[in-house]
C-alpha positions as CSV (number, residue, x, y, z in Angstrom):
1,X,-44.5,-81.2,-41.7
2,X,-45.1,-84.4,-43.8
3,X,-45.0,-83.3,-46.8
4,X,-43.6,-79.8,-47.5
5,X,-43.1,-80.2,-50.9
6,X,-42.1,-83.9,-50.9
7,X,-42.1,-86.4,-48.4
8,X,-39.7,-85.4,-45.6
9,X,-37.9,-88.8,-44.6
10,X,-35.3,-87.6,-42.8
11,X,-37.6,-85.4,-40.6
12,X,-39.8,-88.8,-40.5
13,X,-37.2,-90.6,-38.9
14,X,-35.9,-88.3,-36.6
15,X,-39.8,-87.4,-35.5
16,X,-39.4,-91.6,-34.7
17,X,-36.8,-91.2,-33.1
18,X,-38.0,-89.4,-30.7
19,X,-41.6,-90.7,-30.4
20,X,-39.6,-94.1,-29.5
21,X,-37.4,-93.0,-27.1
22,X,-40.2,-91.3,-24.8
23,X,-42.4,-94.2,-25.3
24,X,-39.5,-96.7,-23.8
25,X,-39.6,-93.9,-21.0
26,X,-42.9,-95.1,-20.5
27,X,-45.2,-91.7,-22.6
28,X,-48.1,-92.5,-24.4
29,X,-48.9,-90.5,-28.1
30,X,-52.4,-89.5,-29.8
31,X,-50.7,-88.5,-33.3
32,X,-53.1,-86.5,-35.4
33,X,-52.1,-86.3,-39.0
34,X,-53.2,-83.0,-41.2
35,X,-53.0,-82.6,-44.8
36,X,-51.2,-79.2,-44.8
37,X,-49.9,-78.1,-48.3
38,X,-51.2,-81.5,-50.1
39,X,-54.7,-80.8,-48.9
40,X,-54.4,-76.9,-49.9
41,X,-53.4,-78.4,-53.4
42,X,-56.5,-80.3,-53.8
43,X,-59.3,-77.8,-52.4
44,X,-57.3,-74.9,-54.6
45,X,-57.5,-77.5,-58.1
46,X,-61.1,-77.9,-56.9
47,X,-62.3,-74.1,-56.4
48,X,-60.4,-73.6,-59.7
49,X,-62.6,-76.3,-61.4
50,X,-66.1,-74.6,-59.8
51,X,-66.5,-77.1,-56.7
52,X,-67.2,-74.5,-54.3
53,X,-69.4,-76.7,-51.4
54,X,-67.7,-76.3,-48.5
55,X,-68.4,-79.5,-47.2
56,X,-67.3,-81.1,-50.3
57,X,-63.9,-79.5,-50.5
58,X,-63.9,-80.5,-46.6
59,X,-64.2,-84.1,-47.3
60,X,-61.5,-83.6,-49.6
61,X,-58.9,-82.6,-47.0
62,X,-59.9,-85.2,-45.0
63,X,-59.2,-88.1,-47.3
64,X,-55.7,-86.5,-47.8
65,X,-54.9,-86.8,-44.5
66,X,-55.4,-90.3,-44.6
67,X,-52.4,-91.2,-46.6
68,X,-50.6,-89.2,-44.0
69,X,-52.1,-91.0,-41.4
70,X,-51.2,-94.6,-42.1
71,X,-47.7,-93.6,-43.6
72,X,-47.4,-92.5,-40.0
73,X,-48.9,-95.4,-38.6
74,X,-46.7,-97.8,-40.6
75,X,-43.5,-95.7,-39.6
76,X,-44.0,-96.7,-35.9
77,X,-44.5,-100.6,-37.1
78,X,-46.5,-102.7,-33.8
79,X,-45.8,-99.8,-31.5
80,X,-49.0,-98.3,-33.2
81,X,-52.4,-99.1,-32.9
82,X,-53.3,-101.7,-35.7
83,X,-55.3,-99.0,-37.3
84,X,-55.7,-95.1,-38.0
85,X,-58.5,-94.3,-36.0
86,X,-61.2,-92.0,-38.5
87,X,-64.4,-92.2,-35.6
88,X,-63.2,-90.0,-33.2
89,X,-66.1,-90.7,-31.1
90,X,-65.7,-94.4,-30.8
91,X,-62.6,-94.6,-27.5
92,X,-60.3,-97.1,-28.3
93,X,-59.2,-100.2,-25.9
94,X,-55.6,-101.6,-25.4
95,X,-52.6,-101.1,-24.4
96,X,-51.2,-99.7,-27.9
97,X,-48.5,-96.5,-26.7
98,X,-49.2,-94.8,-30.2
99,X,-52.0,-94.2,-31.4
100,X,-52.3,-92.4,-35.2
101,X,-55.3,-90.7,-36.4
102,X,-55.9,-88.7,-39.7
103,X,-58.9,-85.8,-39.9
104,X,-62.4,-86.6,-38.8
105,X,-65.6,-85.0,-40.8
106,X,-66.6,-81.8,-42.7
107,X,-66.9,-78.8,-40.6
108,X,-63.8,-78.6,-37.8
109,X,-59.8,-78.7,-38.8
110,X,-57.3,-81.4,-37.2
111,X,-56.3,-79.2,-34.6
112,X,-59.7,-79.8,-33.3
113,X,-59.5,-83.2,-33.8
114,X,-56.4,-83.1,-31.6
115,X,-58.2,-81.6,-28.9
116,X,-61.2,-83.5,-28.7
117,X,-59.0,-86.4,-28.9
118,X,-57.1,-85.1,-25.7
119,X,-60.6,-84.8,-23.8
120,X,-61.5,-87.9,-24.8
121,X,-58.4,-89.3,-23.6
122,X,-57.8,-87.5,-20.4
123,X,-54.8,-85.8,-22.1
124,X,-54.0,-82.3,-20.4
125,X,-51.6,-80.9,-23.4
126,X,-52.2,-80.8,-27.3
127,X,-49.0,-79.9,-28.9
128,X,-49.5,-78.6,-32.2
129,X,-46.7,-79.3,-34.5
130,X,-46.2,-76.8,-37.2
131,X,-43.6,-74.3,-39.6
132,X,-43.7,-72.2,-37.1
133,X,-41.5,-71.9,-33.8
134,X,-44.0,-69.4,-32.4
135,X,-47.1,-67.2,-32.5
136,X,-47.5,-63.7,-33.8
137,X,-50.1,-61.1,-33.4
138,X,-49.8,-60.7,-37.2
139,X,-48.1,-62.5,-40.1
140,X,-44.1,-62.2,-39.8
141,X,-43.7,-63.0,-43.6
142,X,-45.9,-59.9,-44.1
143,X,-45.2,-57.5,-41.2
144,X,-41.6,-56.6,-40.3
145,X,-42.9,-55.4,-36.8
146,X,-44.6,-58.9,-36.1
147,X,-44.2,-59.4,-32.3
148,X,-43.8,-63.2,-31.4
149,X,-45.9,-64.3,-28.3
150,X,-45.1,-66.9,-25.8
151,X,-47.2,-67.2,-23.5
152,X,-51.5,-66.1,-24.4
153,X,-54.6,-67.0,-23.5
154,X,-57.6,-68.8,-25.4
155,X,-59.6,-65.2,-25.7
156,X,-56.7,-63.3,-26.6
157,X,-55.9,-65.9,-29.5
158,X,-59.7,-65.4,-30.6
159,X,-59.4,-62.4,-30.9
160,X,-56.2,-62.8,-33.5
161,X,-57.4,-65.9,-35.6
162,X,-60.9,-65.2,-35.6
163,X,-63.8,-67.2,-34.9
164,X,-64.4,-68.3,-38.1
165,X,-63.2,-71.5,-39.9
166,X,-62.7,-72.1,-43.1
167,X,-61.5,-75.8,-45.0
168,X,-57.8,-75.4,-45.9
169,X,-57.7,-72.4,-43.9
170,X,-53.8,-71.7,-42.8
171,X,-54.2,-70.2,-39.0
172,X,-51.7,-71.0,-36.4
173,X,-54.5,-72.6,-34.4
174,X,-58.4,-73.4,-35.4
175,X,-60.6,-70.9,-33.6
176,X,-63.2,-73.7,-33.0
177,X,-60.5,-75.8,-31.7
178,X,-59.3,-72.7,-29.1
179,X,-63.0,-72.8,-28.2
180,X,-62.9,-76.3,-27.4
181,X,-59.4,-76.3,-26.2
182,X,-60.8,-73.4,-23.2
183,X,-63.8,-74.9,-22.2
184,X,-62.0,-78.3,-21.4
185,X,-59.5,-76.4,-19.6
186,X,-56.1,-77.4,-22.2
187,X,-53.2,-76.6,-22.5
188,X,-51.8,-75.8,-26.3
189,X,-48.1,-75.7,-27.4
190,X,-47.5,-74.5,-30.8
191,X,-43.8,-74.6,-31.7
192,X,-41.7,-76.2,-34.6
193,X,-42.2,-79.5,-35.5
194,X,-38.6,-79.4,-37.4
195,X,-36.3,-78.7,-34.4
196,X,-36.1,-81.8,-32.7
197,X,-34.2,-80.9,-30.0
198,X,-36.7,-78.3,-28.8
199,X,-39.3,-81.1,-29.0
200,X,-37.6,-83.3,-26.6
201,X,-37.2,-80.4,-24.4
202,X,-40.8,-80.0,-24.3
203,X,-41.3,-83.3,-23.9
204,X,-39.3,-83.5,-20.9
205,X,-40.9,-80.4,-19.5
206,X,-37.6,-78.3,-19.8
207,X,-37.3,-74.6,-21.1
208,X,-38.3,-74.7,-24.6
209,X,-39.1,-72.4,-27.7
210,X,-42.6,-72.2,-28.5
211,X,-46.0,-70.5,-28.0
212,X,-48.3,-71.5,-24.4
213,X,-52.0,-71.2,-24.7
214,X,-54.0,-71.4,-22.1
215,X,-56.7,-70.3,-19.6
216,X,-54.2,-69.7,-16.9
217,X,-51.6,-67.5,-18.2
């Protein structure tokens, strides 16, 4: 969503936009940064060049989603929190309505990072922002008779990602952070992170287009 193939300004400021507007209407945001194609560029050079430790190529997700993360940070100005918060385990005090943070350590994704955040927090939804306006049981790019999914629940996902992570791994959702996700009882939206429009309507908890996980459904 950040960086496609460039950095997206125009999506950045429309993505602000909106943040700002529902913080004035009085919402708090836990923003999550991932590294999404920059990171896959980096842990592909590295395989290519023989680093194979997975923790290594990991770490070097990680640190790409911290120029992501303060870019982000910096966009909302002293509506943020003075920092990007990397120690997910450390809760943060203040009044700060934003709050940006990039990926954590080796061995989970930032969509687990999002939802331990959300426990941590007291947060009840995690909505995972993405290329995608919706799930699929396969890949539509792939398979012509792709069915999209709207509404699923944590097993059922499971059993389409996997259980297995891997770092850079492209899945609609991290299987360890669907694992999480369930045993906290949370809900997770995945929809398009480009259509703005849709966004606010899920914001303001109106029909919108987009994928509902959860243990209820």
């Amino acid at each position: 969503m950040i960086v496609p193939q460039e950095i997206d300004k125009e999506f950045l400021k429309d993505f602000k936009g909106l943040i700002v507007k529902w913080v004035k209407a009085g919402k708090r945001f836990f923003i999550v940064t991932g590294g999404g194609k920059t990171t896959r560029n980096y842990q592909q050079a590295a395989r290519e060049m023989g680093i194979k430790d997975k923790t290594a190529l990991d770490q070097l997700g990680i640190y790409t989603t911290y120029v992501n993360a303060e870019l982000i940070r910096n966009l909302f100005g002293k509506l943020a929190y003075s920092e990007i918060i990397k120690d997910y385990s450390k809760k943060i005090k203040g009044d700060s309505k934003i709050v940006v943070s990039p990926g954590w350590k080796p061995g989970c994704s930032t969509d687990f990072d999002a939802v331990f955040a959300a426990k941590k927090y007291k947060a009840k939804r995690v909505i995972n922002l993405s290329n995608i306006d919706l799930l699929y049981d396969k890949d539509p790019k792939i398979y012509p008779d792709a069915q999209s999914i709207e509404l699923i629940t944590f097993d059922k996902l499971l059993k389409i990602t996997g259980k297995v992570w891997r770092p850079g791994a492209n899945m609609p959702f991290d299987p360890k952070a669907s694992e999480l996700a369930k045993k906290h009882n949370l809900e997770v939206i995945i929809a398009s992170g480009r259509d703005i429009a849709n966004l606010n309507d899920l914001i303001a908890d109106r029909p919108f287009k987009g994928t509902v996980v959860s243990n209820k459904i």
